[in-house]
Every structure is written in C-alpha cells, then in structure tokens.
C-alpha positions in Angstrom: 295.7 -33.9 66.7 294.6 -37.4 66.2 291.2 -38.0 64.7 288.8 -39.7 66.7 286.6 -42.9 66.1 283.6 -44.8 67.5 283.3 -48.8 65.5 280.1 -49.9 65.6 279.3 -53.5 64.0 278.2 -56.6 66.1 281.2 -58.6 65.0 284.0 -58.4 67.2 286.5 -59.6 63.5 284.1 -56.3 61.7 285.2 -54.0 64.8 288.6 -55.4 65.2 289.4 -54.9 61.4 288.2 -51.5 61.3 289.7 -50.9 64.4 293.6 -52.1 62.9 292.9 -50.3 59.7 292.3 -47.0 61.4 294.8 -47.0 63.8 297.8 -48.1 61.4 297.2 -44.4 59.2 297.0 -42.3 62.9 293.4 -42.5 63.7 292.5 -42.8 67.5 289.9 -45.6 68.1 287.8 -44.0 71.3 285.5 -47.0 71.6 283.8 -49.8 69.9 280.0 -50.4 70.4 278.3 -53.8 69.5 274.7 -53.0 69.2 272.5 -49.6 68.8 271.8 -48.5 72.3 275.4 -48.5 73.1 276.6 -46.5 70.0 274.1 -43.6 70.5 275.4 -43.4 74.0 278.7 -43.6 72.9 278.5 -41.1 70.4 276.9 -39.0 72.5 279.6 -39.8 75.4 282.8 -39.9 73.5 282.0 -37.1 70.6 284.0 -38.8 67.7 285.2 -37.0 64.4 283.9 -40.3 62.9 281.7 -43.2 63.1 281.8 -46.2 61.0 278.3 -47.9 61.2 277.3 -51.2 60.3 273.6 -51.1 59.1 272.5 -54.8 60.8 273.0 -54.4 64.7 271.3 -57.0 66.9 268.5 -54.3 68.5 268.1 -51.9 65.5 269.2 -51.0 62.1 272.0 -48.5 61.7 269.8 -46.3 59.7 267.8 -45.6 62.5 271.3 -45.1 64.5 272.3 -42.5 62.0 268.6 -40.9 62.5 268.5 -40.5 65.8 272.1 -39.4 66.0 271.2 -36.7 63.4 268.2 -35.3 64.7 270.0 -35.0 68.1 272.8 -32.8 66.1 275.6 -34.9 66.3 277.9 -33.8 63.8 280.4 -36.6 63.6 280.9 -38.0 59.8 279.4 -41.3 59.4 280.7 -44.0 56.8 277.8 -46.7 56.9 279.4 -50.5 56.2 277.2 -53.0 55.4 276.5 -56.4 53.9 273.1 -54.8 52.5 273.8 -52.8 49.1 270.3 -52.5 47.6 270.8 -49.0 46.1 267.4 -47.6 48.6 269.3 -48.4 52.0 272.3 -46.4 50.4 269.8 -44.3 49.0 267.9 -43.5 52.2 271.4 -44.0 54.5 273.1 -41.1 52.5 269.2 -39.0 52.3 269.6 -39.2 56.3 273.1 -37.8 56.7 275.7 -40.6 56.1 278.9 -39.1 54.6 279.6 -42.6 52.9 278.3 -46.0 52.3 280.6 -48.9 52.3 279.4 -52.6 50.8 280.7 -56.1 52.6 283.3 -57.6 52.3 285.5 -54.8 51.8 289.4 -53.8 51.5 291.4 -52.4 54.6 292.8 -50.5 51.7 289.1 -49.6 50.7 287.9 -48.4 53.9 291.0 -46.5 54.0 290.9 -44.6 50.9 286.9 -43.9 52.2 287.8 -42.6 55.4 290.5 -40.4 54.3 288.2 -38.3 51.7 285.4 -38.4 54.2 287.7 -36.8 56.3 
C-alpha cells in the first residue's frame, strides 16, 4: 500500500516540488494545503502517513501546526522544511514532535533520502 502525504508550504513551486519528488519513489500525494488552518483540517480530514511542513505559513508558523496537531494525537510523521535553520526552531520543532527538519533550498534527492528513513 502506498504511503500517504499532506504538502503544506505557501508556495505553489515548494508544494509542487515536494509533490513530484514524492510521487516519482510511490508515495501518494492526498492533498496540498497552503496556509495553517487548512493543513490542520486536512490532517485531520485526510489522516496521512506523512506531512511535510513548511515552518513560515501566511496565518501561523508551522510550529504551532505541529503543536496543535500533536496535542490532538495525530500520529502522522512530520518532516518540517524550512528557510529558517537557527538551531532553536529545529530545536524546539523536533522538542514538539517533528520526526525531521529540513533547511531551504534543498535536494529532491535530499528530501528523498529524509522521507525514506523517516518512514
């Protein structure tokens, strides 16, 4: 069975380069949420195996995604991907329950390589 996978990022290139990554090694891209609001729902709606979750969204950081997704159970893996590497955000991202932190710009063959040992 294919895994399944919510995109979250406010960039339709981000989501669409994720998206094309995931799908060429048999992943199953469920849906693709550009801001917050949408990816709790849709996380909540779509139950994926994984979420990739960029950490600057237009109505709230992804850290508080991740949170609130936590706290509610969810137990999809989450790879955070963002721009923002200070070593707190990955520091506090990974304390809250991200399974991986990826930095911008990064690799398709990166964010491969990450998805397949979170997996």
């Amino acid at each position: 069975m294919s895994k399944k996978v919510l995109v979250v990022d406010d960039s339709l290139y981000m989501r669409t380069l994720i998206k094309d990554a995931l799908t060429s090694i048999g992943y199953e891209v469920l849906g693709m949420a550009a801001n917050g609001e949408s990816a709790i729902d849709m996380a909540f709606e779509l139950q994926p195996d994984l979420i990739t979750l960029d950490n600057i969204l237009p109505d709230m950081l992804g850290l508080d995604v991740l949170k609130t997704l936590r706290s509610e159970g969810l137990t999809a893996k989450i790879i955070m991907i963002s721009a923002v590497g200070q070593e707190a955000v990955v520091e506090e991202a990974m304390k809250n329950g991200a399974n991986e932190y990826i930095i911008k710009p990064f690799t398709t063959e990166q964010l491969v390589e990450v998805v397949q040992k979170v997996m």
